[in-house]
C-alpha positions as CSV (number, residue, x, y, z in Angstrom):
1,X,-70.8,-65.5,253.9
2,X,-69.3,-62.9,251.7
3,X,-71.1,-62.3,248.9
4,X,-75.1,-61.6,248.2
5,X,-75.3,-64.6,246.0
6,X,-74.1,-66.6,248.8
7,X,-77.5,-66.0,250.5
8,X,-81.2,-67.1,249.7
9,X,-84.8,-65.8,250.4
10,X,-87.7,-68.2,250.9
11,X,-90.9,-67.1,248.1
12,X,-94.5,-66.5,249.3
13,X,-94.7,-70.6,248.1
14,X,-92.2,-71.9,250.4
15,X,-89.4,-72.3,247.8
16,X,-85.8,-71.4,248.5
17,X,-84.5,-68.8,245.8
18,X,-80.6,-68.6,245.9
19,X,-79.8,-64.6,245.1
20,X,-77.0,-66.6,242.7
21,X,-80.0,-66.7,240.4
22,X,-79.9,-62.9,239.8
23,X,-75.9,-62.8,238.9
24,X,-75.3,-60.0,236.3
25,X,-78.8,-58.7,237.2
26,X,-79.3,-54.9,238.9
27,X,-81.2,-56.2,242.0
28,X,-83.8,-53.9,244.4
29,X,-84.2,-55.6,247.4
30,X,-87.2,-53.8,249.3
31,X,-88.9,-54.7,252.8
32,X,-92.6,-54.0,252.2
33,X,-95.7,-53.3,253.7
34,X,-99.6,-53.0,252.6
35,X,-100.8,-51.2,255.4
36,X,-97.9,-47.8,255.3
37,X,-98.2,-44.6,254.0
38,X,-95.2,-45.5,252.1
39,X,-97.5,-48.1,250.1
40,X,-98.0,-46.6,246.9
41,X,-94.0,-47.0,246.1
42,X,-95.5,-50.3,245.0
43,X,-96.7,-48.1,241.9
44,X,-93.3,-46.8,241.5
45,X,-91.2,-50.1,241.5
46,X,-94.1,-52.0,239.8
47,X,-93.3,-49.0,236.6
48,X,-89.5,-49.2,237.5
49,X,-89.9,-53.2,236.8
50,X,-92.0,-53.0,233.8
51,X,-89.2,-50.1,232.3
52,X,-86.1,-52.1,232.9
53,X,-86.7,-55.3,233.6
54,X,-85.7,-56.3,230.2
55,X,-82.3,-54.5,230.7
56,X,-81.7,-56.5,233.8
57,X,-83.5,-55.1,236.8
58,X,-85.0,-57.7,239.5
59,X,-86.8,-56.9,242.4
60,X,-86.9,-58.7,245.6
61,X,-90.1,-57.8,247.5
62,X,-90.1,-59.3,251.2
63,X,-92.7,-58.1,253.4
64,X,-92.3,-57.3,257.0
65,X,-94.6,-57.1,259.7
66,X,-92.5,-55.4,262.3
67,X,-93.2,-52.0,261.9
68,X,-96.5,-51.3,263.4
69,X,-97.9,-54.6,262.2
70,X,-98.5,-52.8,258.6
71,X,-98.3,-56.0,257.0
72,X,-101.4,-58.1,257.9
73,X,-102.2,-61.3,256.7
74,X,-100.9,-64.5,255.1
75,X,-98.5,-64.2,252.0
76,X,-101.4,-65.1,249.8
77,X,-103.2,-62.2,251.2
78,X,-100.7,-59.9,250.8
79,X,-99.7,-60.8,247.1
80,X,-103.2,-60.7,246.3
81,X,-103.3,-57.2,247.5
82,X,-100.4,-56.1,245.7
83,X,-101.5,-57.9,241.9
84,X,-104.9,-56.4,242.4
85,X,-104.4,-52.5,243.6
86,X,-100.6,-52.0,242.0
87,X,-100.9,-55.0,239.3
88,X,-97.3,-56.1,240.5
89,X,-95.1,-58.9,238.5
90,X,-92.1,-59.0,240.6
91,X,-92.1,-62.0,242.4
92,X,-92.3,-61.4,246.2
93,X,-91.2,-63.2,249.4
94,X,-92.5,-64.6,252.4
95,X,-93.2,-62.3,254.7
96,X,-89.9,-62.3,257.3
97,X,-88.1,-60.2,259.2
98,X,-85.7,-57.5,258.7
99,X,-84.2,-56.8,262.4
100,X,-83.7,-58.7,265.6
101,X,-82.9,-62.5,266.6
102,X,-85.1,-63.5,264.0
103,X,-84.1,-61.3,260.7
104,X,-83.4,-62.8,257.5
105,X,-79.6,-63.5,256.9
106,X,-79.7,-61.7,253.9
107,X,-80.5,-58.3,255.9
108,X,-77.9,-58.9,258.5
109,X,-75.8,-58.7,255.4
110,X,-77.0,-56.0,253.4
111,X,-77.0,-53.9,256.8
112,X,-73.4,-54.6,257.6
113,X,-72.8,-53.9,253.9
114,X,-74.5,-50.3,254.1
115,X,-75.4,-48.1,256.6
116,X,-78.3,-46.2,257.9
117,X,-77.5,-42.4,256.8
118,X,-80.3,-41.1,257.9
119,X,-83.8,-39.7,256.4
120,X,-82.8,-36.7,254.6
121,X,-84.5,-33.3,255.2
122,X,-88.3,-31.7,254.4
123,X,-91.5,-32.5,256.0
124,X,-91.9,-36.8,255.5
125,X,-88.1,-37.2,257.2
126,X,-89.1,-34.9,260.2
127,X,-91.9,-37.4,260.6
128,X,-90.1,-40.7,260.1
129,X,-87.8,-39.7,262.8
130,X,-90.7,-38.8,264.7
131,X,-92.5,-42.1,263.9
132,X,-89.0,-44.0,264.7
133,X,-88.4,-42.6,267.8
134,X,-92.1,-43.1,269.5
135,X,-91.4,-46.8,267.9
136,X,-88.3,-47.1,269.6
137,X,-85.8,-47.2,266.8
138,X,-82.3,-46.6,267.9
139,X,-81.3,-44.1,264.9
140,X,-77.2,-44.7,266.5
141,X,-77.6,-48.6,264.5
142,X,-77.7,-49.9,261.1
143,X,-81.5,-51.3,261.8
144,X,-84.0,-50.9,259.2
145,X,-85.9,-48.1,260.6
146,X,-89.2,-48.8,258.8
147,X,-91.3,-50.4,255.8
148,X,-89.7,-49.9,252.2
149,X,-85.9,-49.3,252.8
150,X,-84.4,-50.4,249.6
151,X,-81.0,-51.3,249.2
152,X,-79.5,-51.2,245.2
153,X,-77.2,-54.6,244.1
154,X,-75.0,-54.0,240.8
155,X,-74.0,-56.2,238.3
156,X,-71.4,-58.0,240.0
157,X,-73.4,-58.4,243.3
158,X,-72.3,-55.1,245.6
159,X,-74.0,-53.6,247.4
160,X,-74.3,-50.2,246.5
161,X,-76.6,-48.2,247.9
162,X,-79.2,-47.8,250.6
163,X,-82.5,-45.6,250.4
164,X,-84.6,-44.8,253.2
165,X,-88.3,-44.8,252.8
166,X,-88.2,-40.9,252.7
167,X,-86.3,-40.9,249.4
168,X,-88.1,-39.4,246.5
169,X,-88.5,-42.7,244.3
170,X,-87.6,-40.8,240.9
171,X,-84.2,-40.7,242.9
172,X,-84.1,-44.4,243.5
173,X,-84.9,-44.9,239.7
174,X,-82.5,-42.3,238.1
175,X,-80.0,-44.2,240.1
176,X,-80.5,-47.6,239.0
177,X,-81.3,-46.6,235.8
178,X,-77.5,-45.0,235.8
179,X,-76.5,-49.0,236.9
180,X,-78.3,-50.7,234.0
């Protein structure tokens, strides 16, 4: 496959959404937790969808269990959590995986499409490469080293950019906003 709209992601209801649906959309496509101290950027893409989601932003929210089993619980369970504490409206995905024999499609694509640059500097990246390296993450690889890597699709479905979990989120959202 060559293209993101070529690919689909299965919602928390068991129906196949093809990304074609979001053509001429800015798209966030996050891997998600409810049990990481990166949680709360919930609060931040929840505002981020509510600001621009008339102009054309879409969020893909797919949670993954595979970091440190931070994301308990059946789909239900988890969009229940994330209506209730961060009153999200972005539709989110079955929970799937992000790395290994059993990662989505989607990610093996958005991974060979940008790479992992590393966490940045200051205090939260000295501990994610902490965190990463007592998990076992291999920093060499393109892996999604932990909960909330977001990776930025334009209008005409590139991929364009990759954040870390470490990345200020006013960061994330002055850059998208420059997209919409």
């Amino acid at each position: 496959m060559s293209s993101i709209y070529d690919y689909s992601v299965t919602n928390r209801k068991n129906e196949q959404i093809s990304l074609s649906n979001y053509k001429g959309k800015i798209i966030i496509i996050v891997n998600t937790a409810t049990g990481c101290g990166f949680t709360p950027h919930y609060k931040n893409l929840e505002d981020m969808y509510e600001k621009y989601h008339s102009s054309g932003l879409e969020i893909i929210d797919i949670p993954c269990n595979q970091f440190k089993n931070q994301a308990p619980g059946t789909d239900d369970e988890i969009h229940e959590f994330c209506t209730l504490k961060y009153k999200t409206q972005f539709e989110q995905m079955k929970k799937s995986n992000v790395n290994g024999k059993d990662e989505l499609p989607l990610y093996t694509y958005l991974k060979s499409q940008k790479n992992f640059e590393g966490f940045g500097c200051g205090v939260k990246s000295c501990c994610m490469w902490i965190a990463t390296k007592c998990f076992g993450s291999d920093e060499e690889n393109n892996d999604i080293k932990w909960n909330f890597t977001k990776f930025i699709v334009d209008r005409n479905g590139n991929v364009v950019k990759r954040f870390e979990p470490t990345t200020d989120m006013e960061e994330v959202e002055e850059y998208v906003k420059n997209l919409l």
